[in-house]
C-alpha positions, -999 to +999 in steps of 0.1 A: -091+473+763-069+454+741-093+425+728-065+409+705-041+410+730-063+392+757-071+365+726-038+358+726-029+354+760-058+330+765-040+306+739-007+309+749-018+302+781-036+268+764-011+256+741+017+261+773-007+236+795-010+216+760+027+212+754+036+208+794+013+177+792+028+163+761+064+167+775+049+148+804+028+125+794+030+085+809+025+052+801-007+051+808-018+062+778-002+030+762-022+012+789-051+030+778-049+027+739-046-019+746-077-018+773-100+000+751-085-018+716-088-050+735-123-044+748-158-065+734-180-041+739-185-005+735-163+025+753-191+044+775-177+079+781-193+096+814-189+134+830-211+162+845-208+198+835-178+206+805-167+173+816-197+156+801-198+182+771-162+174+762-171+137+770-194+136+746-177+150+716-148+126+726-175+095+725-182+113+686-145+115+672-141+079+688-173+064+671-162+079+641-127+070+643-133+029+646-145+026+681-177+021+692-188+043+717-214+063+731-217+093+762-237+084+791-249+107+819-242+100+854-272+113+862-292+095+840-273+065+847-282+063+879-320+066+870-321+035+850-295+039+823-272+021+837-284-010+820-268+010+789-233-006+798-230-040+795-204-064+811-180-066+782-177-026+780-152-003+791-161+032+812-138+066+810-150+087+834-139+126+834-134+144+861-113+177+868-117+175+902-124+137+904-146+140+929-182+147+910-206+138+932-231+125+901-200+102+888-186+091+922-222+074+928-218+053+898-186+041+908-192+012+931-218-003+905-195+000+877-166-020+902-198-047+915-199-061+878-162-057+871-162-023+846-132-013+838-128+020+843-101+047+826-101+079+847-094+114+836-088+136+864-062+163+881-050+138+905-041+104+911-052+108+950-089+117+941-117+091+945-124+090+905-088+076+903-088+055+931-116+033+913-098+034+880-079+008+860-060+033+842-053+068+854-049+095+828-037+127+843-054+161+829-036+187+855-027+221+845-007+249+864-037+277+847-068+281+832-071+310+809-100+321+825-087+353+844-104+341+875-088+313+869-118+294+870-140+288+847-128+255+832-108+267+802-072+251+798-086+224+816-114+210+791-086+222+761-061+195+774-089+166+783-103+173+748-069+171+731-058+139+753-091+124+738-081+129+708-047+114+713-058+085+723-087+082+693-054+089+670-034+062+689-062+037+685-066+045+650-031+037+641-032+002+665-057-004+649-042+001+613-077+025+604-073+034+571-090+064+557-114+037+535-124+026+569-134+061+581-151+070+547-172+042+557-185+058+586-187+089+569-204+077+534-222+113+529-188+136+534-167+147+510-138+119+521-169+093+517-175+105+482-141+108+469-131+073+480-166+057+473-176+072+440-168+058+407-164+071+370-191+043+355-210+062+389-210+096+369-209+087+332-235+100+303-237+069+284-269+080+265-280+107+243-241+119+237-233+144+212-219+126+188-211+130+152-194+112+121-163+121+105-171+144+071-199+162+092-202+198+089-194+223+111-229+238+109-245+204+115-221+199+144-229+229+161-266+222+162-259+188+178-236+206+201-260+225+215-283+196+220-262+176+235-251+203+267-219+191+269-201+216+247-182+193+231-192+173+203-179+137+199-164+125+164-166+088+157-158+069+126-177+038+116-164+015+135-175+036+164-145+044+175-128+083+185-113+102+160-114+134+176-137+158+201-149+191+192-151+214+222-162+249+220-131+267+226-119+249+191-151+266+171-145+297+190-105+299+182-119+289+146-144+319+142-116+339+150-101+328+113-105+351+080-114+318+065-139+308+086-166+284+070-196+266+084-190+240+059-157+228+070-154+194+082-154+189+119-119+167+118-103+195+103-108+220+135-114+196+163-086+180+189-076+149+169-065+133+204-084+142+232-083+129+263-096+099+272-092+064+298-105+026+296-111+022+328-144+031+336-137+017+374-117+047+388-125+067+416-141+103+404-122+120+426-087+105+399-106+115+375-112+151+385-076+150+389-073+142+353-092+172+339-080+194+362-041+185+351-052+186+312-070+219+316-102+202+298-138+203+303-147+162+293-132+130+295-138+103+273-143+068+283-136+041+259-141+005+255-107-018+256-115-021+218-108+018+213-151+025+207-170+052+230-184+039+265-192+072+277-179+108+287-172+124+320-184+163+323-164+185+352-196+200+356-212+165+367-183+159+393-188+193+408-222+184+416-214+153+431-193+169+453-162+154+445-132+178+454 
């Protein structure tokens, strides 16, 4: 049996139903995208079976996207949570058939208080849609399912058409990608667009020595410090150059090799280095990364040592 064959007929068959629908999609959607951007309240997602399952990551990428929402069980709904949706709220019910008997019973209540409702279903003639407000139609010619049964194309195409409307309502909406790091403070996006330099610095115990200073004396502070790198500053406190361990290594490599040469004379006389200790990490990664170096310097506007930025510390912060 040819196992990567059958893969590949199953999505073919998907991304066919997938582009049929796009080449066919209506106005609705539009109608759609205003009602729920328009609404008060919260967007209460409802279905039974892979309807409810697809419903409820839909309710997810919607929450996360800028509108509030939540997935409701019909079921459940009908047992006393249907004090969950309140009179300013919006329902999209999902439906293949349109005719789930656990959603159909919450139907009248929903149209008693005046819920508007957004349908998903195959048909525009099936009870689901005949409550609805707006009628999206999820109809496909095939599932993949060789049987075609098993709900497979199906729940592909109501999935995607939730998240075309999620994306369409982000872009109404003007959601900037600030706006979803806000609801996502603890992912990688959140931490690149949250996390500052001043966030990340070493400010204290730095590796630092003056200018005249020996290399032997500079390796031992080296060392100490865990940075490797050693920070030269004249008296005035300010810069004048960074010893990193690839300059004492290149250096060993010398016939005239002495511990008692002066740091200035081997170290990177201008390393690199910003004022502006109020950038996102994530620029500042960027910064390493294009200067191929291990720290960056943060200075003072007056030219004198703030702090110093390891790649090491930015990894651990998860900043990518």
């Amino acid at each position: 049996m040819d196992f990567k064959q059958i893969a590949k007929d199953v999505l073919l068959i998907e991304a066919n139903e997938l582009k049929d629908a796009a080449l066919n999609i209506s106005d609705e959607i539009e109608r759609a995208v205003k009602l729920i951007s328009s609404c008060k309240g919260k967007l209460v997602i409802t279905g039974v079976g892979k309807s409810g399952l697809v419903g409820s990551k839909m309710a997810a990428t919607f929450a996360s996207t800028g509108t509030s929402s939540f997935f409701l069980h019909p079921t459940e709904a009908m047992h006393g949570d249907l004090g969950m949706i309140g009179k300013d709220d919006i329902v999209l019910g999902i439906s293949y058939s349109g005719e789930s008997e656990e959603l159909i019973q919450i139907l009248p209540h929903l149209k008693r208080f005046d819920i508007p409702l957004i349908a998903m279903a195959r048909s525009k003639d099936s009870t689901l849609a005949s409550y609805s407000d707006v009628f999206i139609d999820i109809n496909i010619t095939k599932e993949a399912c060789p049987l075609d049964t098993a709900p497979t194309s199906s729940t592909t195409l109501t999935m995607a058409l939730g998240d075309a409307l999620a994306v369409c309502l982000m872009k109404y909406n003007n959601f900037a990608k600030e706006d979803f790091a806000s609801f996502h403070p603890g992912g990688s996006l959140g931490k690149k667009l949250f996390i500052k330099v001043d966030d990340l610095l070493q400010k204290e115990n730095l590796p630092i020595v003056a200018s005249g200073t020996s290399l032997k004396d500079a390796v031992v502070i080296m060392s100490e410090g865990r940075l490797g790198n050693a920070i030269i500053l004249d008296e005035s406190k300010k810069v004048q150059g960074l010893l990193s361990d690839g300059d004492l290594r290149r250096y060993m490599m010398k016939e005239d090799f002495s511990l008692d040469t002066k740091v200035e004379e081997i170290a990177t006389l201008t390393p690199r280095s910003i004022k502006d200790k109020n950038i996102l990490a994530s620029d500042a990664l960027q910064i390493i990364e294009d200067n191929k170096i291990q720290l960056l310097l943060i200075l003072n506007n007056d030219e004198t040592l703030y702090g110093a930025l390891h790649i090491h510390k930015l990894i651990e912060a998860g900043i990518k």
